[in-house]
N, C-alpha and C positions, 0 to 999 in steps of 0.2 A: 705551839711547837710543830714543827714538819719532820717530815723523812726523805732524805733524798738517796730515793730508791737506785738512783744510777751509781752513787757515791759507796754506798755498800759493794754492791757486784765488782767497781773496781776493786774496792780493798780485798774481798774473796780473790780476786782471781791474785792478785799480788801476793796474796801467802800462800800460792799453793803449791811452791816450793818448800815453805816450812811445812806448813800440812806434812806434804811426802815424805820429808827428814821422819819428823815426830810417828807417824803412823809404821814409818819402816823399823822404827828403834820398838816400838812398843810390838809388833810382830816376830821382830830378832828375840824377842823374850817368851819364854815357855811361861803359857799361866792359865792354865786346866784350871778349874773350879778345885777352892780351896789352897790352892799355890799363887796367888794372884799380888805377892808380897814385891817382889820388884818390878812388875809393871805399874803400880801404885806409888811408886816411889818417882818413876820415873814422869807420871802424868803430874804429879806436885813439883817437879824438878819445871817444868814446859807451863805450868799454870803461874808460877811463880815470877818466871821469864817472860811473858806477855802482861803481867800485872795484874795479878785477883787481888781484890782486896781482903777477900780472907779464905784460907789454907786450913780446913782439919782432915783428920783422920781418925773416926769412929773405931767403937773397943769391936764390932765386927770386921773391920775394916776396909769400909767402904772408903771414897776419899769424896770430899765436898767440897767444892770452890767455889767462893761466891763475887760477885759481879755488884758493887750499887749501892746503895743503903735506902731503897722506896719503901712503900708502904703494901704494895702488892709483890709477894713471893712466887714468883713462877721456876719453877723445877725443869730440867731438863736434863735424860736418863740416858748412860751408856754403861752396857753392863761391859768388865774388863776381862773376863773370865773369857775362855775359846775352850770347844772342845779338842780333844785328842788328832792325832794326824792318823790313825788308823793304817793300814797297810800302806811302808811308805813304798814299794814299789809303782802305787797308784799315782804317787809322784813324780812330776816331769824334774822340777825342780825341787831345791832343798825349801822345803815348806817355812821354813824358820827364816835364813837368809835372801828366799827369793829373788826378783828382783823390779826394775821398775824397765818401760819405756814410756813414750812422748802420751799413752792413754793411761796406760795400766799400774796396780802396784800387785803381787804376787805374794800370796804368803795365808797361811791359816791367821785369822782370827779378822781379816784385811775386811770383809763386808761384814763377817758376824762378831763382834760390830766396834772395833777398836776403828775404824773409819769412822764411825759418828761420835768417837771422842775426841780422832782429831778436828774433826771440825768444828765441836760445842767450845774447843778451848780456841780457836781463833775467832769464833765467834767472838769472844770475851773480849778479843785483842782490837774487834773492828769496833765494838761499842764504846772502847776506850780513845780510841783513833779518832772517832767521829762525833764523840760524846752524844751520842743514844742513849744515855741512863738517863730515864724519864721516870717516875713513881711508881718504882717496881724495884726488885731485889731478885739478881738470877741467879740461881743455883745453879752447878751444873756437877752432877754426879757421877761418879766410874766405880759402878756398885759390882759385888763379889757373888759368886755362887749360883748365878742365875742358870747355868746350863744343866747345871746340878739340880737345882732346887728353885724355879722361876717365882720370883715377887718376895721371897724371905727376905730378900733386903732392905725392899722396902716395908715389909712387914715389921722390922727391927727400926727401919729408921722412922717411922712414922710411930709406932709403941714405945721407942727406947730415947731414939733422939730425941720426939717430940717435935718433929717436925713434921709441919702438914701444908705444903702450897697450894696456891687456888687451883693451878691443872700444872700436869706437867708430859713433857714432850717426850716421847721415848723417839729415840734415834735410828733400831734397830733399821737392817733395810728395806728403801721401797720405793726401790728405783727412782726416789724424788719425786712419787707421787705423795697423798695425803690419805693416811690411813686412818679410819675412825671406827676401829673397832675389831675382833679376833674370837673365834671358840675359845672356849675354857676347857679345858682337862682335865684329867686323874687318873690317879696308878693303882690300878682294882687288883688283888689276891686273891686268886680262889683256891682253896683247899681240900681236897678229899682225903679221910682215914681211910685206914685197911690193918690186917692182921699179918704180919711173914709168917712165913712157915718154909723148908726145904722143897727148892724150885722142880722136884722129881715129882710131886706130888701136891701140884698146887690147888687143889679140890681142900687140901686144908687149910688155907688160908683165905684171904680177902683181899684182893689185887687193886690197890687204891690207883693205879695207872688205867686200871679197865674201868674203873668209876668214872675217870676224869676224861674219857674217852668222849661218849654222846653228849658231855658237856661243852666239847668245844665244837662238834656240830653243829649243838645248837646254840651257840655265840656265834657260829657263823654265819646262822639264818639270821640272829637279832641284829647281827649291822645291817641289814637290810630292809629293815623296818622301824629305824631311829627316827627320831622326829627331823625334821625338813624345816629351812629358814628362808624365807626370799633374801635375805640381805649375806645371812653369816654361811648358808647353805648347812649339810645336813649333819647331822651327831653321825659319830663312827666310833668304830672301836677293832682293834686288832689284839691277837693274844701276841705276847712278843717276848715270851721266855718262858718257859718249862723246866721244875725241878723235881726231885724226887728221893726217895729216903726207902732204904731197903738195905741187912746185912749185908749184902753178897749179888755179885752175880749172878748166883745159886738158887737165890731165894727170891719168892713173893715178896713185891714191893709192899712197903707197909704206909706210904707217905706219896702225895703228887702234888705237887703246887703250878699252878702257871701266872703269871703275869697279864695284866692288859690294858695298854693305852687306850683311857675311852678321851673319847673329843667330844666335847658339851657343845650342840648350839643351843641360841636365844631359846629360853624355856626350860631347860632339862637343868637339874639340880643334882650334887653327890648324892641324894638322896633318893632322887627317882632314879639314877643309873642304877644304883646298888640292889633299890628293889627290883626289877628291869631282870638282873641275873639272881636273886634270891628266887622269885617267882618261876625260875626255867623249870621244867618237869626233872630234868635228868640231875639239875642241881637238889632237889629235892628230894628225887632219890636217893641221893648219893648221901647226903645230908654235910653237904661240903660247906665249908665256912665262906664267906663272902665279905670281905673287908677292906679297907683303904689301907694304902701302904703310909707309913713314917718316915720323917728325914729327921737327923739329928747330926750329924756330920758337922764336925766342928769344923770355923773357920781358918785361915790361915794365921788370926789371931788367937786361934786356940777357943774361940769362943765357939760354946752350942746352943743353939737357939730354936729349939724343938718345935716339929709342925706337920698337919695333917698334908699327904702329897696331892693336892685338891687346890687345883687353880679356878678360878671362876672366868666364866665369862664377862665380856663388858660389851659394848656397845654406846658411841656419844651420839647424839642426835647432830643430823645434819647441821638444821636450825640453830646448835646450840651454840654460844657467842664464841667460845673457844675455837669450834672449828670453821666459824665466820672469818675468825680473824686471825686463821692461820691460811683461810681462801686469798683473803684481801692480800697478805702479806706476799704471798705467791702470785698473785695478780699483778700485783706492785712493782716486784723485780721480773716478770719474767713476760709480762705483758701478753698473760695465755692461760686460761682457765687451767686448773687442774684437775689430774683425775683424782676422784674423791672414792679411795675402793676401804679393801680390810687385807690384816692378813690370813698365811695359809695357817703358820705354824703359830704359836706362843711366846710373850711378853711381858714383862716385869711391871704393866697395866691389869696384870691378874689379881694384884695383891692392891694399887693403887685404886684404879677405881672399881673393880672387881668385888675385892671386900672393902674398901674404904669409904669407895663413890666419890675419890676427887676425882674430875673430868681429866683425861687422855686425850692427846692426839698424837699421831704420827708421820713421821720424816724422816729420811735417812738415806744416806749415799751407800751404797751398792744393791745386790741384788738378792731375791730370796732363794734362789737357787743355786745360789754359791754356799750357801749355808752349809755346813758340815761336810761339804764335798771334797775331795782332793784337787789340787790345782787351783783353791780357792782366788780370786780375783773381785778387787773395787777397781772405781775409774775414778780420774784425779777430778775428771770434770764434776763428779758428782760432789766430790769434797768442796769443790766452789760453791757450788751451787746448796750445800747444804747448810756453811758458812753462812752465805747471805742468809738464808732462810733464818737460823736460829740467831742472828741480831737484830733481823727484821719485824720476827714475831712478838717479843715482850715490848716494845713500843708501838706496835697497830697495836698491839692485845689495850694496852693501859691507853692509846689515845680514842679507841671506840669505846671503851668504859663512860670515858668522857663525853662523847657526843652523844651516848645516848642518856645521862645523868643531864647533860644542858636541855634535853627533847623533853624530859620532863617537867 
């Protein structure tokens, strides 16, 4: 069998008017992590109309579409969740209705990352067009809660559904370069006690906010001496929320908590972070607790699916056949090496090969810096361009299987 790599990019560029329809309707839609119930509906509505051979919707309520009937399963990921619009004044336009011109489509959720779902489902429509289903079986996912809670999806779908593909392609964006690989995270508590007493006379009490004081000094010197990666770059960690517990305005606080994003690179484990701040002198004095945060936040199904907030790192090897033959594929249609980097931020490859270890690559039409910003913005070209890419890869993927099983 062959591919003809020129026959693809036409069919991409030919749907990129439905692309724009389908991406502008799934952005006309409010679906915050956990409310993701009629954007879901609406992506089985557009999967059904281009032709999947089979349509569910998981008790979390993910949705699954699948492509094929082969023997090799390849997965390919768009989480359907957006975060919030935050201050709309920051807004030029209506975030929800936005709009489009001859490049652009405007609108929250538009790169993060409802743009890589509309192209994973015309994807499905070019393979059908051109009959690409070679010995392989494509999923293609529009998984829930990931802004929330990154990889639980697939945490559920890989424990509950029982489903496990050989690698699968996360969408989120990147600029339509080839990502192979991200830090891993987690959401640290630190806590200090104290005693209230009346704030007139606070020599009687125990001020748990003056505890937690030279604790964040010295977090601030520890980011600066996190481990360093040549590839993923360095572990970091910010505090990013402070609380506190005290009767009164009146009184000695009795209670101080803060929050803090740590960023894993290659090497650092929830374990060595946690010791990292257990070991601070001022933690130690204080005798503050130090612990992983919980998510338990049920889905828009109503379902809870409890979990440590502890994303892992991944990293796929250059070398490794999956992101060979997502090079080749990209070579193919665009006749120009690509750049092979990582990302900045975090991906629902935390949970897949993170804690799984099924191999990740990445792809995806828009940009990382549209991520969670106001004015958000994808570009239609990249929706083509992402098209070809995910019809292109599970047939190189299944026909260098082959050449290198004949080399044997």
């Amino acid at each position: 069998m062959s591919i003809h790599f020129e026959e693809i990019l036409k069919k991409a560029e030919a749907y990129k008017a439905d692309m724009t329809k389908f991406l502008r309707d799934m952005i006309a839609i409010s679906s915050e992590s956990c409310n993701e119930k009629l954007v879901v509906l609406r992506i089985k509505e557009e999967m059904e109309k281009v032709g999947f051979d089979k349509i569910e919707i998981d008790p979390m309520g993910n949705i699954l579409g699948y492509i094929g009937h082969g023997s090799h399963l390849i997965a390919m990921d768009a989480h359907i969740d957006t975060v919030g619009i935050g201050d709309i004044n920051n807004w030029e336009h209506d975030p929800y209705l936005g709009f489009e011109d001859d490049e652009l489509i405007y609108g929250r959720g538009g790169s993060d990352q409802e743009g890589g779902m509309a192209s994973m489902v015309y994807a499905g429509k070019i393979i059908k067009d051109l009959n690409l289903e070679n010995d392989y079986t494509l999923l293609v996912t529009g998984t829930v809660q990931e802004e929330d809670c990154d990889g639980l999806c697939w945490q559920y779908i890989i424990e509950e559904d029982q489903i496990k593909p050989e690698f699968v392609v996360i969408t989120e964006p990147t600029s339509c370069n080839i990502y192979r690989g991200h830090r891993g995270r987690m959401e640290i508590k630190v806590t200090t006690h104290g005693i209230s007493c009346h704030g007139s006379a606070p020599e009687r009490g125990d001020n748990a906010i003056f505890k937690m004081a030279p604790i964040l000094l010295e977090l601030e010197e520890l980011h600066k001496h996190l481990l360093d990666n040549e590839f993923l770059g360095k572990g970091t960690l910010t505090v990013s929320e402070i609380f506190y517990s005290s009767p009164s305005r009146c009184a000695v606080a009795d209670g101080c908590s803060v929050s803090i994003d740590r960023r894993l690179t290659d090497g650092e484990t929830f374990e060595s972070a946690l010791e990292e701040i257990r070991n601070l002198p001022a933690v130690k004095r204080a005798n503050a607790v130090v612990e992983m945060y919980d998510y338990a936040r049920p889905s828009y199904t109503g379902l809870v699916y409890p979990t440590k907030s502890y994303f892992p790192t991944w990293v796929l090897a250059a070398n490794h056949p999956v992101c060979e033959s997502t090079v080749d594929a990209y070579e193919g249609l665009f006749k120009t090496a690509p750049l092979v980097d990582k990302w900045t931020f975090s991906t629902n490859a935390v949970s897949i090969m993170g804690r799984y270890n099924i191999p990740c690559i990445g792809f995806g039409p828009g940009h990382e810096d549209q991520a969670h910003a106001p004015n958000e913005v994808t570009f239609k070209s990249e929706l083509v361009k992402a098209a070809a890419m995910y019809a292109a890869i599970p047939f190189v993927y299944v026909e260098n299987l082959k050449t290198q099983e004949g080399q044997k």
